[in-house]
TIVEXMI-297968 format. One line per 2 residues: number of its first residue (from 0); for each residue x, y, z of N, C-alpha, C. Coordinates in nm, 2 decimals. Layout:
residues N
NUM) X,Y,Z,X,Y,Z,X,Y,Z; ... .
This chain:
residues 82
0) 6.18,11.77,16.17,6.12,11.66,16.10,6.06,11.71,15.97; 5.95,11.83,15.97,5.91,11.88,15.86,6.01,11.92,15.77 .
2) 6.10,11.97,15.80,6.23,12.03,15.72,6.31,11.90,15.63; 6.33,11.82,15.71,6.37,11.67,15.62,6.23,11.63,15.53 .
4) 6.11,11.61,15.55,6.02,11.62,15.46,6.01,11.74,15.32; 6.05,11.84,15.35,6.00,11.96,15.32,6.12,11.92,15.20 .
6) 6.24,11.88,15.25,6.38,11.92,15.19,6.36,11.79,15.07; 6.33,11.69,15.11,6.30,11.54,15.01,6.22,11.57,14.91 .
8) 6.09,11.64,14.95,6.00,11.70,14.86,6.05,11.76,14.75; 6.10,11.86,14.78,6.19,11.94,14.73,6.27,11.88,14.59 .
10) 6.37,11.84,14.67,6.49,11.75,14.57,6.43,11.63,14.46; 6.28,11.62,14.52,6.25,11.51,14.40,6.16,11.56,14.29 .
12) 6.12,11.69,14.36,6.02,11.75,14.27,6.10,11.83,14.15; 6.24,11.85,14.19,6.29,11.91,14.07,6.35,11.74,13.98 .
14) 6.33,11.66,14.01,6.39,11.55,13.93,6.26,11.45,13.88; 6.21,11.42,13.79,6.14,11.36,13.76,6.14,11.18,13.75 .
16) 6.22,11.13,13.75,6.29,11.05,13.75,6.30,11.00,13.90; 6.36,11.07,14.01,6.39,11.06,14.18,6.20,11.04,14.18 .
18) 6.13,11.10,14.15,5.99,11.12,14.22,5.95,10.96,14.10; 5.93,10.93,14.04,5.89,10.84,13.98,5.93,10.68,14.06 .
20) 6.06,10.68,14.08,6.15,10.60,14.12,6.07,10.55,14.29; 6.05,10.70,14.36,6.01,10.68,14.49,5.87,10.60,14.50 .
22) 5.76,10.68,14.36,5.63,10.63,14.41,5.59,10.51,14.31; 5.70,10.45,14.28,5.71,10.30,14.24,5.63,10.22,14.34 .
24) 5.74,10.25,14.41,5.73,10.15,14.56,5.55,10.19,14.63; 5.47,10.25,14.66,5.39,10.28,14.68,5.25,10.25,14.56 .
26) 5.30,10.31,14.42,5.19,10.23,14.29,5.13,10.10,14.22; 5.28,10.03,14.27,5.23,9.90,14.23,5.15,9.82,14.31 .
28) 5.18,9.83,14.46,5.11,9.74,14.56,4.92,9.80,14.57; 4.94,9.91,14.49,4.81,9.98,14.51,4.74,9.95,14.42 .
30) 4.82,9.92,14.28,4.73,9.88,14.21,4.70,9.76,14.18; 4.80,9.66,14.22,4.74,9.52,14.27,4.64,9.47,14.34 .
32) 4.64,9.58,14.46,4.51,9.58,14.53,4.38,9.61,14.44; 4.40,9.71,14.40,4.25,9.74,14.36,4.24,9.65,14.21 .
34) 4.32,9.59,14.13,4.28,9.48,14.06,4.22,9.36,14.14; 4.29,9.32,14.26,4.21,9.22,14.26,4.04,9.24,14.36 .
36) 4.03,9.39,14.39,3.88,9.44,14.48,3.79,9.44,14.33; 3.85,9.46,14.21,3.77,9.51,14.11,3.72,9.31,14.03 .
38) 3.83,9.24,14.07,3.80,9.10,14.03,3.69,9.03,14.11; 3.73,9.06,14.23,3.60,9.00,14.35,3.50,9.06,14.31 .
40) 3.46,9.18,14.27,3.33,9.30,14.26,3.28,9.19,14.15; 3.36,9.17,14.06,3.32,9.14,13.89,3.26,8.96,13.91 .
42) 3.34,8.91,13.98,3.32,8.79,14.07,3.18,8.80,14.10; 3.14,8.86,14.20,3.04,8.86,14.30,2.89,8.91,14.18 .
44) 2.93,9.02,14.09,2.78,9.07,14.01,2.75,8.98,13.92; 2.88,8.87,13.89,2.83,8.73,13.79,2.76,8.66,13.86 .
46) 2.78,8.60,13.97,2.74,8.54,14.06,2.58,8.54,14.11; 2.55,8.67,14.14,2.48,8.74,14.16,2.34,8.74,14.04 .
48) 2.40,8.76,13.93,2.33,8.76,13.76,2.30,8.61,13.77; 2.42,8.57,13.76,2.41,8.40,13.72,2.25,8.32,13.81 .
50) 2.23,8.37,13.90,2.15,8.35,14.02,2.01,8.37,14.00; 2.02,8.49,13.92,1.90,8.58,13.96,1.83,8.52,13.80 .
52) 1.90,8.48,13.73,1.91,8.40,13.56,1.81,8.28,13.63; 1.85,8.21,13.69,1.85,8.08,13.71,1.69,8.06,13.76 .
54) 1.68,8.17,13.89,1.58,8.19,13.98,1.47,8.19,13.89; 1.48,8.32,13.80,1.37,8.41,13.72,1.33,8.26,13.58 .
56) 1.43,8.21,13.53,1.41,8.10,13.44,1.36,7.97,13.50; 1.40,7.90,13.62,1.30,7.81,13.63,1.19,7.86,13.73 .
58) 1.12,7.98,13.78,1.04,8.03,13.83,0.91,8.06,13.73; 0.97,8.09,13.65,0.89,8.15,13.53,0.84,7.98,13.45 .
60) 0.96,7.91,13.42,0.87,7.80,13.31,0.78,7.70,13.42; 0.80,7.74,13.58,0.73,7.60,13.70,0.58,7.71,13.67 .
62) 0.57,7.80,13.68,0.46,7.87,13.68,0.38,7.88,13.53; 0.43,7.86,13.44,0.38,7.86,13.31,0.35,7.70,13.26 .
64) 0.41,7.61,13.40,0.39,7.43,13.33,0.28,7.41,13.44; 0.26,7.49,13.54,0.14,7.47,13.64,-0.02,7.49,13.57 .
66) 0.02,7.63,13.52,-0.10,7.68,13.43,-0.20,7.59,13.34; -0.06,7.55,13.28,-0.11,7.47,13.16,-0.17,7.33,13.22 .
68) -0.06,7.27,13.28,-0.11,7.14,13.36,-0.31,7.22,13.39; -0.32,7.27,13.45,-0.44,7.33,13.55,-0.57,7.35,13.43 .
70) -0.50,7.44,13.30,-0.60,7.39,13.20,-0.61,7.30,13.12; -0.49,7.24,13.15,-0.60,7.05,13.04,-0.65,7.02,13.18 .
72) -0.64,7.03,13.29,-0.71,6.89,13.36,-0.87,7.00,13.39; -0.85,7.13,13.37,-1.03,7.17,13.33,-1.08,7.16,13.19 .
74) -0.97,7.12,13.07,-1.03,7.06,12.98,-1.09,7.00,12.95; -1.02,6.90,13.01,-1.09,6.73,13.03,-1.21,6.71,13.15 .
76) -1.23,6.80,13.22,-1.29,6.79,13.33,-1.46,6.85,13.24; -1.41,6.94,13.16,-1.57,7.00,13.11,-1.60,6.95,13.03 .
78) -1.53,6.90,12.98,-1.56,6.79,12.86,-1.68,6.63,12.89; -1.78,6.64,12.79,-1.87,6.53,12.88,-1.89,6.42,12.80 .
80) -1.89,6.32,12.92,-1.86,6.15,12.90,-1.93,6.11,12.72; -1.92,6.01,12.67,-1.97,6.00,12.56,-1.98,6.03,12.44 .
């Protein structure tokens, strides 16, 4: 069995062309794969961002409209009648 391996090796390593031809079949499906592992990755860190955008943006202006709400109504609170 090694010897028929050993011998294919062989014959394609002197042909550039035989060895190219062979790892066709083996390159493409490989790198189809990993385009689409690298689309889902790219997918998922938008997603991810998109998220973390959204969280931090309305987190940030509910806490900054709380504030403010909190100091007019002690504005008006210290403020005296008349």
């Amino acid at each position: 069995m090694w010897v028929l391996v050993l011998d294919r090796w062989q014959a394609m390593a002197g042909s550039g062309a035989k060895l190219t031809a062979e790892l066709v079949h083996y390159l493409i499906p490989l790198r189809d794969w990993a385009l689409g592992r690298a689309a889902g990755l790219g997918n998922g860190i938008l997603s991810l961002s998109l998220g973390v955008f959204i969280c931090f943006s309305t987190g940030t202006a509910g806490a900054l409209g709380k504030a403010e709400k909190q100091y007019s109504i002690e504005s008006v609170e210290s403020r005296p009648l008349g």
